[in-house]
C-alpha positions as CSV (number, residue, x, y, z in Angstrom):
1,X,-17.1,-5.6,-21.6
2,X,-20.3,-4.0,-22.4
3,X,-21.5,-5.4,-19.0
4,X,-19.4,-2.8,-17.4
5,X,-16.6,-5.4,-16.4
6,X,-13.3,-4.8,-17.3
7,X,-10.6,-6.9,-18.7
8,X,-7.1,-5.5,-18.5
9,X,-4.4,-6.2,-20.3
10,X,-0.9,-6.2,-18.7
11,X,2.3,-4.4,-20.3
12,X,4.6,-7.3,-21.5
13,X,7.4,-4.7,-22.9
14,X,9.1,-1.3,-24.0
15,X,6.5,0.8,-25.7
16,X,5.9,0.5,-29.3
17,X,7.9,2.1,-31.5
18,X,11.1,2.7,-29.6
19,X,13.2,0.3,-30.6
20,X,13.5,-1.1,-34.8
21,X,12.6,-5.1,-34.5
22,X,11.2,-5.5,-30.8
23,X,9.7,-8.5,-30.2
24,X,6.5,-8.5,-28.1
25,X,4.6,-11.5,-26.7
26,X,1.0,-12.0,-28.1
27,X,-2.1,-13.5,-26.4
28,X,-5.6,-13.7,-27.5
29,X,-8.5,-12.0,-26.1
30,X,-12.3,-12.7,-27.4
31,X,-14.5,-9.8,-27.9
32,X,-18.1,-9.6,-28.2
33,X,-20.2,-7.5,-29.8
34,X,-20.6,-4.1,-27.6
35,X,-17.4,-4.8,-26.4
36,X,-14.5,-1.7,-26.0
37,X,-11.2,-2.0,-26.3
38,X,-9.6,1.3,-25.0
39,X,-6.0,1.6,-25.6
40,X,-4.1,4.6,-24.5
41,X,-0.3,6.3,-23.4
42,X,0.6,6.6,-19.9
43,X,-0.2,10.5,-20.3
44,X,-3.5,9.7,-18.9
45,X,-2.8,7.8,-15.8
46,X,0.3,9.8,-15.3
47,X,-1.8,13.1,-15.3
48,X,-1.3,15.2,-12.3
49,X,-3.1,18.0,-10.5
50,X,-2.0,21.0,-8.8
51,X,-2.3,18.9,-5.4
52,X,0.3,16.6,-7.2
53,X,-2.6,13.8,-7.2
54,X,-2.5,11.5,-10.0
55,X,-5.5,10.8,-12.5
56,X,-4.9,7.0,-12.4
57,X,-6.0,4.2,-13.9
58,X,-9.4,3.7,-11.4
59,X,-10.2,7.3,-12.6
60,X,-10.0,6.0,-16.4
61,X,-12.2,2.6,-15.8
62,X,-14.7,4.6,-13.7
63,X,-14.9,7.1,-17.1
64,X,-15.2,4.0,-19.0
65,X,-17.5,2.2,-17.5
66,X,-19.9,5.1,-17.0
67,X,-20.3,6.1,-20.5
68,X,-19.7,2.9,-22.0
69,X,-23.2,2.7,-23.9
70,X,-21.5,5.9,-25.5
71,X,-20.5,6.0,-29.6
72,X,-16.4,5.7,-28.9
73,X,-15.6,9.7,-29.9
74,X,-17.8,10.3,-27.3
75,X,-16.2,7.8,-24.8
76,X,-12.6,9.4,-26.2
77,X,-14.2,13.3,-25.8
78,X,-15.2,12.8,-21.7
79,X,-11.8,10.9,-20.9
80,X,-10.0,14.0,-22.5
81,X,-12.4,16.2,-20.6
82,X,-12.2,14.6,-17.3
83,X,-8.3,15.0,-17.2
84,X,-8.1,18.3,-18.4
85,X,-10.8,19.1,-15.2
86,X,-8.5,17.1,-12.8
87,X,-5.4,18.5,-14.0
88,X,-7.1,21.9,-13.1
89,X,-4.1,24.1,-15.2
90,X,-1.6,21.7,-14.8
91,X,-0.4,20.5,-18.2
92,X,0.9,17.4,-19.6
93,X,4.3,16.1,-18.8
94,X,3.3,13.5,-21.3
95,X,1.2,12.7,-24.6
96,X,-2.3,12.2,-24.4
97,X,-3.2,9.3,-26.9
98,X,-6.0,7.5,-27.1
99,X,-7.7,4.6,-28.9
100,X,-11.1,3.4,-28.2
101,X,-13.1,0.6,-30.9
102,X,-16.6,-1.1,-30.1
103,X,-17.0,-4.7,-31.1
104,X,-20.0,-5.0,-33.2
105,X,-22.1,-7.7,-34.9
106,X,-20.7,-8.9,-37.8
107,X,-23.3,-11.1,-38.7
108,X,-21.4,-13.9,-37.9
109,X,-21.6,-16.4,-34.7
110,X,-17.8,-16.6,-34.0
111,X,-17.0,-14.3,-31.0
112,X,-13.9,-11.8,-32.2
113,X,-14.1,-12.6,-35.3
114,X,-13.6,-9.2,-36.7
């Protein structure tokens, strides 16, 4: 939230796209304006460094929340940065993909209504 409190969303399946016709369960979650969603693979938390430490998901909120007043390619720029410094050489085992969107003020009163 553009507080700097997070809201995350639990895993509820396979990963999209890998098998035709899967049938995910669906929630709702309201937004308001100045609000991120960030939605990325499991390349980022999954990043390791040479001391076989992983990046984490604490290390991705704390990147979040610190340059969450950020325009989102920014945001998307640092978390690519800070796990290439972390991994310190060590590539990938896995994709890096990342999503980030900001709520904004539509003009209308309806929280999420975009």
């Amino acid at each position: 939230h553009k507080d700097g409190n997070e809201q995350q969303l639990t895993r509820t399946g396979i990963a999209l796209g890998l098998r035709k016709n899967s049938r995910y369960p669906s929630s709702r979650v309201t937004f308001t304006p100045g609000d991120l969603l960030t939605i990325y693979t499991d390349g980022f938390d999954e990043s390791f460094n040479p001391d076989d430490e992983m990046f984490g998901v604490p290390n991705i909120i704390n990147v979040l929340r610190d340059n969450r007043k950020q325009v989102p390619e920014k945001i998307a720029d640092t978390l690519f940065g800070a796990v290439k410094t972390f991994a310190r050489g060590v590539a990938p085992k896995d994709d890096l993909t990342l999503i980030i969107a900001r709520m904004e003020n539509t003009g209308n009163d309806t929280p999420g209504s975009r």
